[in-house]
C-alpha positions as CSV (number, residue, x, y, z in Angstrom):
1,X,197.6,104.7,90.5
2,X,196.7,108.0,88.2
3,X,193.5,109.0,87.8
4,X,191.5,108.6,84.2
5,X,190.6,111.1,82.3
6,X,187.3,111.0,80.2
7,X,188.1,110.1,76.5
8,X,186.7,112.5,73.9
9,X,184.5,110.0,72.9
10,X,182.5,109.4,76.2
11,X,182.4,113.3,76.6
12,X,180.7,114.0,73.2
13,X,178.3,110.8,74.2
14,X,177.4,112.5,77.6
15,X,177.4,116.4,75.3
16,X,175.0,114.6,73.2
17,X,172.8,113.1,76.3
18,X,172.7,116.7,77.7
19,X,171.6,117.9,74.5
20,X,168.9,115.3,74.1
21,X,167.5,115.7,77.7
22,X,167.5,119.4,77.0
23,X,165.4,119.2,73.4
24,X,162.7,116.9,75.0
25,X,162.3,119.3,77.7
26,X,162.4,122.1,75.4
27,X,159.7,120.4,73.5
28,X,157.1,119.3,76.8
29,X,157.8,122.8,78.3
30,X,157.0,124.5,75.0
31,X,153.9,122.7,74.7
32,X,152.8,123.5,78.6
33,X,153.5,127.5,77.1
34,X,151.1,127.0,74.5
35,X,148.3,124.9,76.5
36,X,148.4,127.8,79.0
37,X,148.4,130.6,76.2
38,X,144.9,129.2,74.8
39,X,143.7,128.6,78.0
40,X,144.2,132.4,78.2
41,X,143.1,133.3,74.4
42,X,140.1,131.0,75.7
43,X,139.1,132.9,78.9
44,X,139.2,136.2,76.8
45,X,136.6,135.1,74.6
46,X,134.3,133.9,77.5
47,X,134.9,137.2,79.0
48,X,133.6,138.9,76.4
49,X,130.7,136.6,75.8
50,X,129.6,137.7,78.9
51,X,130.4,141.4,78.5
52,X,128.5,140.8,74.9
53,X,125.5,139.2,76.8
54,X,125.1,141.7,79.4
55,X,125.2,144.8,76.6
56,X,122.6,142.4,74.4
57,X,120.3,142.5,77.6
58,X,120.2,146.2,77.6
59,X,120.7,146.6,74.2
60,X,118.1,144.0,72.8
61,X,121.2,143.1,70.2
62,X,124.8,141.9,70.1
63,X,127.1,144.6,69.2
64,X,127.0,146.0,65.6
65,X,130.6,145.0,64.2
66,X,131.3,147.7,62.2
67,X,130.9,151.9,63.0
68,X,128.4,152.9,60.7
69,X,126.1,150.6,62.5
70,X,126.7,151.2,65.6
71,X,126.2,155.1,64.8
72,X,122.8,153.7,64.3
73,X,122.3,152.1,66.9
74,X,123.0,154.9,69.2
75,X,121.3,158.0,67.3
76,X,124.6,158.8,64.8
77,X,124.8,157.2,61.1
78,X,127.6,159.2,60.7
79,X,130.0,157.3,62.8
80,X,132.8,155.7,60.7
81,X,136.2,154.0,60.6
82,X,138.7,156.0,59.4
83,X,141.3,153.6,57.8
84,X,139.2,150.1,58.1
85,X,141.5,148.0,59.8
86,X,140.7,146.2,62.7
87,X,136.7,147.2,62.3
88,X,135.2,144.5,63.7
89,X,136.4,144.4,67.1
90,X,137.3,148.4,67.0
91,X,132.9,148.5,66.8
92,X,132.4,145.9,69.3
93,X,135.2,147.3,72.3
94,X,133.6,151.1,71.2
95,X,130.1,149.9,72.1
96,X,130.7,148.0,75.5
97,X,132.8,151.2,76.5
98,X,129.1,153.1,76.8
99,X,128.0,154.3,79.5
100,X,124.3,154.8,77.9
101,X,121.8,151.8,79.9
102,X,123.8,151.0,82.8
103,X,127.0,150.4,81.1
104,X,130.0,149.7,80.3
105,X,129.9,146.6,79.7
106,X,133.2,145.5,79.1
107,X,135.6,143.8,82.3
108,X,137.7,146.7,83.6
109,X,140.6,144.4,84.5
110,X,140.2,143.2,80.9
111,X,139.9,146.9,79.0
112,X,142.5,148.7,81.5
113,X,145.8,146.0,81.0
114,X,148.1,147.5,78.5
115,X,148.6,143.9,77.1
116,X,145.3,143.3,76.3
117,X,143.7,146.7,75.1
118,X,145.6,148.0,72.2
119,X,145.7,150.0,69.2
120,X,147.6,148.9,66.9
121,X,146.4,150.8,63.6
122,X,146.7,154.1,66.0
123,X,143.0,155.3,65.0
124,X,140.5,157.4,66.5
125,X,137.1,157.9,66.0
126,X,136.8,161.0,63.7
127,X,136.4,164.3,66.0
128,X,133.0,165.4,63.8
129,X,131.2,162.1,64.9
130,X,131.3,162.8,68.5
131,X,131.4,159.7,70.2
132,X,131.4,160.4,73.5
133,X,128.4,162.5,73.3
134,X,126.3,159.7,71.4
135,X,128.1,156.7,73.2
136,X,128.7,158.4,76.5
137,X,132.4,157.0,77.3
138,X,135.0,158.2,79.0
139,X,136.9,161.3,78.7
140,X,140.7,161.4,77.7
141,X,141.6,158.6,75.0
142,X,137.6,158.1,74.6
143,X,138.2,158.5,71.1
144,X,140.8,155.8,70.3
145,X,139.6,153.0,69.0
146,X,141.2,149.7,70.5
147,X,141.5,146.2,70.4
148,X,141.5,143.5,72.8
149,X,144.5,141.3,71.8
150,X,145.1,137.6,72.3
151,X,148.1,136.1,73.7
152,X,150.4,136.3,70.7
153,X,149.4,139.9,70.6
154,X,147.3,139.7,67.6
155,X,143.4,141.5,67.4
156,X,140.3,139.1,67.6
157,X,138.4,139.1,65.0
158,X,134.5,140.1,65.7
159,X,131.2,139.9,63.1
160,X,128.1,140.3,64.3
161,X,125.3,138.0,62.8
162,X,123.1,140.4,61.0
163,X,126.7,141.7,59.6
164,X,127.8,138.8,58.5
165,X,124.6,137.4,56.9
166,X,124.2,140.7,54.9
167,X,127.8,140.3,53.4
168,X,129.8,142.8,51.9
169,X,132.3,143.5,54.0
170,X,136.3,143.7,53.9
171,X,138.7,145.1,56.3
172,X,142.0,144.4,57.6
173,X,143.6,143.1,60.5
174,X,146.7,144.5,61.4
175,X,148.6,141.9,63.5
176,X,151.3,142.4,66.8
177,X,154.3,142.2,64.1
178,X,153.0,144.6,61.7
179,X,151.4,142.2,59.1
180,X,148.1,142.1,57.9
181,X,145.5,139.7,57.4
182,X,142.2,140.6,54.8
183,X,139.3,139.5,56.3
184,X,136.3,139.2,53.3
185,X,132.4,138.6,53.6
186,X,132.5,135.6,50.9
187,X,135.3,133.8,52.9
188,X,133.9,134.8,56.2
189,X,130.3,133.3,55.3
190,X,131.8,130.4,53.4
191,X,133.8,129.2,56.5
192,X,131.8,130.5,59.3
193,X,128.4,128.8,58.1
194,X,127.7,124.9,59.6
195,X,128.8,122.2,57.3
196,X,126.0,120.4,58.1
197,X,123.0,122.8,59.7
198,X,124.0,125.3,57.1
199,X,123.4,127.9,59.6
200,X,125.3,130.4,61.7
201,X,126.7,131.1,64.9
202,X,124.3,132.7,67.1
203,X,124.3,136.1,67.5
204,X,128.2,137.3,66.6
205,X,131.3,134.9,66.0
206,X,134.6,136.3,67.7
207,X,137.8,134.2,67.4
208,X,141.5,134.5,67.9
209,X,144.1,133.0,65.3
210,X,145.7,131.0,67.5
211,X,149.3,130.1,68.1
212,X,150.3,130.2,64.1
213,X,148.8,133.5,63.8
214,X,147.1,132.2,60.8
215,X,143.2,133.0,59.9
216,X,141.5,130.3,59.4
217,X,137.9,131.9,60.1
218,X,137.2,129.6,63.0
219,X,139.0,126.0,61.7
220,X,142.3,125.0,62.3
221,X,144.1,125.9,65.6
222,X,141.9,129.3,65.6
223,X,140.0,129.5,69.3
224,X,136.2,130.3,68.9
225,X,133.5,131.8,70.6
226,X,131.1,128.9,69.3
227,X,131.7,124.9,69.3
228,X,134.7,124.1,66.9
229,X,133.3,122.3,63.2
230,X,136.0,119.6,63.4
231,X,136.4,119.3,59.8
232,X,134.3,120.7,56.5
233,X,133.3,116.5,56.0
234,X,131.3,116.2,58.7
C-alpha cells in the first residue's frame, strides 16, 4: 500500500502549532529577560546606596548632585559641568571616585566594567578646575566625567536632597541611543515628593527608567532607590 503524504491543510495546521508554541515561549522567555534585567538595574542602585552611605559617613552628607557643589564641598566653587547633561550622576560617580577620607567609595567591580561606567556626553571636567588636585582621583581619564548605566544602557538619574528641595535645576539626560530626556526641578519636586507625607526621600533619590526607557521620576516601571508610591491616590 503507498504511503500518505501530509495534505496542505494538516501542514499549515502543524506550521501554525509551531508558530504558536514559538510566540508563547517568545513571550515567558522575554519576560524571564526583563525580570532578570531589573533584578540587575535593582542591585545597581543598592550598590550605590551603599557606596553613598559609606562616602555620607566620612563625608557627614550624601553626594552634592551637581559640580558647583561639589567644588564646595571639597575647597573649589569653581568646579563646573561643561555641557549639563547627565549632571546629576556625573557629580555623584566624581565624588565617590575621591580618594580624600579614606576613599573611593565607589565598587571597583562596579566603576571598572565598560558596560556599566560610561560617558556618553564625552565630557571632562574643565582642565582650570583641577579635580584631581581638590578631589584626589586617579590619574589618566581622572578627568572624564562618567555614568553608571542601567541595563538598557541608559544613565541613572541622581538628586541629592538639599538639591532637590532648593529647586532650580534642569539638565539633560542623554540616553544609550542618542536621545535625550530633560530632567526639571518643578517636575522633579512635583513627582518625587510623598502623596501622602508630603515629604521627600531621604537623603538623595537615584532611579533608573526602567525597561521603556521612559522618565517617569520614580512612578511607573522606573526602579528606585526609595519604596515605590504605588499611585499619586494613595
Amino acid at each position: 500500500m503507498r504511503a500518505r503524504g501530509f495534505t496542505l491543510i494538516e501542514i499549515l495546521v502543524v506550521v501554525a502549532i509551531i508558530v504558536l508554541l514559538a510566540a508563547v515561549l517568545l513571550v515567558s522567555f522575554s519576560g524571564v529577560f526583563s525580570k532578570s534585567e531589573n533584578a540587575q538595574a535593582q542591585a545597581t542602585i543598592e550598590t550605590l546606596k551603599s557606596n553613598i552611605a559609606n562616602f555620607e559617613t566620612r563625608w557627614g552628607i550624601a553626594p552634592p548632585g551637581n559640580l558647583n557643589d561639589l567644588g564646595v564641598l571639597v575647597g573649589y566653587p569653581g568646579l563646573s559641568d561643561p555641557n549639563n547633561e547627565n549632571t546629576g550622576i556625573e557629580a555623584m560617580v566624581l565624588a565617590l571616585r575621591s580618594r580624600r577620607e579614606q576613599g573611593p567609595y565607589i565598587d571597583a567591580p562596579l566603576f571598572q566594567n565598560d558596560k556599566r561606567r560610561t560617558n556618553l556626553d564625552i565630557d571632562t571636567v574643565l582642565e582650570s578646575a583641577c579635580a584631581p588636585n581638590y578631589l584626589d582621583i586617579e590619574d589618566g581619564t581622572a578627568r572624564d566625567l562618567f555614568e553608571i548605566v542601567d541595563p538598557w544602557g541608559n544613565p541613572y538619574v541622581y538628586i541629592d536632597i538639599k538639591t532637590l528641595q532648593m529647586g532650580g535645576f534642569a539638565y539633560t539626560v542623554t540616553l544609550g541611543n542618542g536621545g535625550t530626556v530633560n530632567i526639571n526641578a518643578t517636575e522633579a519636586q512635583d513627582s518625587l515628593r510623598h502623596p501622602v507625607t508630603g515629604s521627600f526621600p531621604t537623603g538623595y533619590a537615584l532611579w533608573s527608567f526602567g525597561e521603556d526607557g521612559v522618565n517617569d521620576y520614580g512612578r511607573g516601571d522606573d526602579i528606585t532607590s526609595w519604596p515605590k508610591y504605588e499611585s499619586t491616590d494613595e
